[in-house]
C-alpha positions as CSV (number, residue, x, y, z in Angstrom):
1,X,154.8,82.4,74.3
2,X,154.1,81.0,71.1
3,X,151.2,83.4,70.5
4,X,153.2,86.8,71.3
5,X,155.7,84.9,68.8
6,X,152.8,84.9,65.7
7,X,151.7,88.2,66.4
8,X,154.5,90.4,65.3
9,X,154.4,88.0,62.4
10,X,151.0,88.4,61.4
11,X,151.1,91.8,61.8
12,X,154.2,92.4,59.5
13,X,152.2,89.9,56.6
14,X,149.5,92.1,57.2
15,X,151.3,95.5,57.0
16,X,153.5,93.6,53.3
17,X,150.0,92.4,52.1
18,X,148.0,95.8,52.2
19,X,149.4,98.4,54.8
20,X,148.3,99.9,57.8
21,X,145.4,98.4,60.0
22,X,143.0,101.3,60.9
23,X,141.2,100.2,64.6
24,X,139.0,102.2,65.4
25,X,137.4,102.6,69.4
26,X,139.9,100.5,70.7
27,X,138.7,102.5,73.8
28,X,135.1,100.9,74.4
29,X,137.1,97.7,75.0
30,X,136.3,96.7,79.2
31,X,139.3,95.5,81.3
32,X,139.6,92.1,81.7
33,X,138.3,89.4,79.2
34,X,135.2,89.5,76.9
35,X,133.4,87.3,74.1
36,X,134.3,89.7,71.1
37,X,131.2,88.8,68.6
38,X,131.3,89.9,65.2
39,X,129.4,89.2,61.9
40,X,130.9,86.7,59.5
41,X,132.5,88.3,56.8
42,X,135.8,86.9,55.3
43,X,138.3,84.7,56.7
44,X,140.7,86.9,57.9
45,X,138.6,88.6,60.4
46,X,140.1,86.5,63.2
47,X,143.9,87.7,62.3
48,X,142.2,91.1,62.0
49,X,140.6,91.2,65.0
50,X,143.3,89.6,67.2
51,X,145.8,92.0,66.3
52,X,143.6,94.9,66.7
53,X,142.6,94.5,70.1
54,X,146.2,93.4,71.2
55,X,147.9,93.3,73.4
56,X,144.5,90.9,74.6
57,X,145.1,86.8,73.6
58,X,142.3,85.1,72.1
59,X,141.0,81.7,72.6
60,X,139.1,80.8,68.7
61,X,137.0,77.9,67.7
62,X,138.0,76.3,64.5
63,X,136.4,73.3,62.5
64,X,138.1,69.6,63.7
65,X,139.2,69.0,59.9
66,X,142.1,71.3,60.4
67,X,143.4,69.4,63.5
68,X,143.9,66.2,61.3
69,X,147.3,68.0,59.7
70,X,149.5,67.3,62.7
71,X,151.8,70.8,61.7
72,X,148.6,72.9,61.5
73,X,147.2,71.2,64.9
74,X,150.2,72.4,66.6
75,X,149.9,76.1,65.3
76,X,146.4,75.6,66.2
77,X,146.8,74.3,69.8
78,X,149.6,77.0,70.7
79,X,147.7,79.6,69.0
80,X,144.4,78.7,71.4
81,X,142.1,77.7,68.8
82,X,140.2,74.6,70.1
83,X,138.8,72.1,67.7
84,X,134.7,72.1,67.3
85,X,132.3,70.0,65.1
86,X,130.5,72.5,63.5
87,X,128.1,70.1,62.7
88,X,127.3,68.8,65.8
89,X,129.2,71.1,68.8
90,X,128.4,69.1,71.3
91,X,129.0,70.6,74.9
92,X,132.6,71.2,74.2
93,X,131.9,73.8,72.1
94,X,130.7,75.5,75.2
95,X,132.8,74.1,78.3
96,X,136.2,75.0,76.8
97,X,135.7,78.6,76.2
98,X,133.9,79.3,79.0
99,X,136.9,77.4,81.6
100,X,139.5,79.7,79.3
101,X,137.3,82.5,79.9
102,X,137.0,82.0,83.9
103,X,140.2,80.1,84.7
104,X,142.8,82.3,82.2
105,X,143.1,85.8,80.9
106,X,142.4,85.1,77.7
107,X,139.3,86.5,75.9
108,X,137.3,84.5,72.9
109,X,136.6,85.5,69.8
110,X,133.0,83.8,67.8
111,X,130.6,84.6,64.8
112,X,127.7,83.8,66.4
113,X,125.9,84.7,62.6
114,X,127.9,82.8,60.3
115,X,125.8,80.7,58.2
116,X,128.6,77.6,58.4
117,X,127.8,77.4,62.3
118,X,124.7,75.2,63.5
119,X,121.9,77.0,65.4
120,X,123.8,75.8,68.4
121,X,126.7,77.8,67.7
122,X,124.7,80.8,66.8
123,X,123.3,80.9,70.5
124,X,126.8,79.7,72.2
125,X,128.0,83.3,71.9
126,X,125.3,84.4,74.5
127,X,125.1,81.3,76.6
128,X,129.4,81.6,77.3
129,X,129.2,85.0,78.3
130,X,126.7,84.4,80.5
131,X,127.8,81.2,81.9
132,X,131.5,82.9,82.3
133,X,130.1,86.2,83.2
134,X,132.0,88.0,80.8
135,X,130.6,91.1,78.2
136,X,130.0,91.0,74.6
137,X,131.7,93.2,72.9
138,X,130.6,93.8,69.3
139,X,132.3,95.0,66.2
140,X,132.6,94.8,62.3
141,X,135.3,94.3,59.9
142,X,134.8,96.8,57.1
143,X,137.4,96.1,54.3
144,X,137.8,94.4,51.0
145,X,136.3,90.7,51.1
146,X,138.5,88.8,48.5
147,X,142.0,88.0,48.4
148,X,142.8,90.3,44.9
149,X,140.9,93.4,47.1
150,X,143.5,92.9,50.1
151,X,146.6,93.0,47.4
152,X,145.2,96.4,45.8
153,X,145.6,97.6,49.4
154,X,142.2,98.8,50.0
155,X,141.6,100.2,53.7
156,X,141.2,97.7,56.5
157,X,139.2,98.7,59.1
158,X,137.9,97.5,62.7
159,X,135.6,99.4,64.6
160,X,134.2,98.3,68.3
161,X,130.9,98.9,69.8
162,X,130.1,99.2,73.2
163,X,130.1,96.2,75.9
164,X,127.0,94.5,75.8
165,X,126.3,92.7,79.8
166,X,123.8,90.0,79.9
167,X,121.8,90.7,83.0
168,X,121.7,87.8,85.6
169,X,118.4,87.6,86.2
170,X,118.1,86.7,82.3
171,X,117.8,83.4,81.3
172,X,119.6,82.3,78.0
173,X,117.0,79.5,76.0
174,X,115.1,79.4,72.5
175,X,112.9,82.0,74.7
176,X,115.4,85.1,74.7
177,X,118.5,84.2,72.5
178,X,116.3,86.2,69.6
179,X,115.7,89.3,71.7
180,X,119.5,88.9,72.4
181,X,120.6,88.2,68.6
182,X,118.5,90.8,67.6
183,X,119.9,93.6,70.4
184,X,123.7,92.5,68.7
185,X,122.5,92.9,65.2
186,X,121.7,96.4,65.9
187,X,125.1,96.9,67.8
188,X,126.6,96.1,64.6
189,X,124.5,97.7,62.4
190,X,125.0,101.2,64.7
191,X,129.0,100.3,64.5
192,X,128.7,100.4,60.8
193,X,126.8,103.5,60.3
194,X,129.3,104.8,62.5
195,X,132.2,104.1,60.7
196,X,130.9,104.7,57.6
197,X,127.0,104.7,56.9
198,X,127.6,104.1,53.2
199,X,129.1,100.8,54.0
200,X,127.1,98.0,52.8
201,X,128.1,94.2,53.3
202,X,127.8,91.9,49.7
203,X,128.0,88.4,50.5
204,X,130.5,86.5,47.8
């Protein structure tokens, strides 16, 4: 309840802050849940993202350090973010999501490439889906990457690729989670080229 409650909210902020969200393939999304996986970009991609592929509920990870604030741990908690040592995940990091994923209708939402995440992160995004048996779904936030670009109303957009399965008979381990990393990068890298192939990211 508390999540269909923030949505409308967040949506409004993000409509007073810089307009219209511009989603893009919303159709490529599969029925039921997914692990939606997208490169690290700014902060704001969850928000982004959430409200993009509504009316879908997301379960997020974010760092323990925000759970200490007992008013922010309650907007976290009700909001389905789960807390995660980034720098040590522990099996948590990978037991949660994948129960939400079998046991609820919610879907997950990870940056399997952002440079804050251990290497054991990086591969969690492969190792849930499989272990839940749910598809990858890529996509890319192209948009303005500082706070002062969001107020000057530049164009937010989301685009999503296709599904991405992870067969059965493939095993996730140090082995394959490069083949698989490297089959996502080039998801993205087709969704942005797609949406606009002069689009280049710039780290700040």
């Amino acid at each position: 309840m508390f999540y269909k409650i923030i949505r409308p909210i967040a949506r409004f902020i993000v409509w007073v802050l810089n307009g219209h969200l511009h989603v893009h393939h919303k159709d490529r999304l599969p029925k039921g849940n997914y692990v939606l996986v997208a490169p690290h970009r700014t902060w704001w991609e969850p928000i982004l993202f959430a409200l993009a592929a509504s009316p879908m509920e997301f379960m997020f990870m974010a760092k323990k350090e925000l759970f200490k604030n007992p008013i922010l741990r309650f907007i976290l908690k009700h909001a389905h973010a789960f807390s995660v040592d980034r720098d040590n995940p522990g099996p948590s990091a990978i037991k949660i999501p994948v129960k939400g994923l079998r046991k609820t209708d919610l879907s997950l939402i990870i940056f399997p490439s952002g440079t804050r995440h251990s290497d054991e992160l990086k591969s969690g995004a492969f190792v849930i889906a499989k272990m839940a048996n749910k598809p990858l779904v890529p996509v890319v936030y192209q948009g303005p990457l500082t706070f002062k670009g969001l107020l000057k109303r530049k164009p937010l957009n989301v685009c999503f690729g296709e599904p991405i399965t992870i067969p059965r008979k493939t095993k996730v381990d140090k082995d394959t989670v490069g083949q698989l990393y490297a089959e996502l990068e080039k998801a993205w890298n087709k969704i942005d080229k797609e949406q606009d192939p002069s689009f280049k990211y710039i780290p700040r």
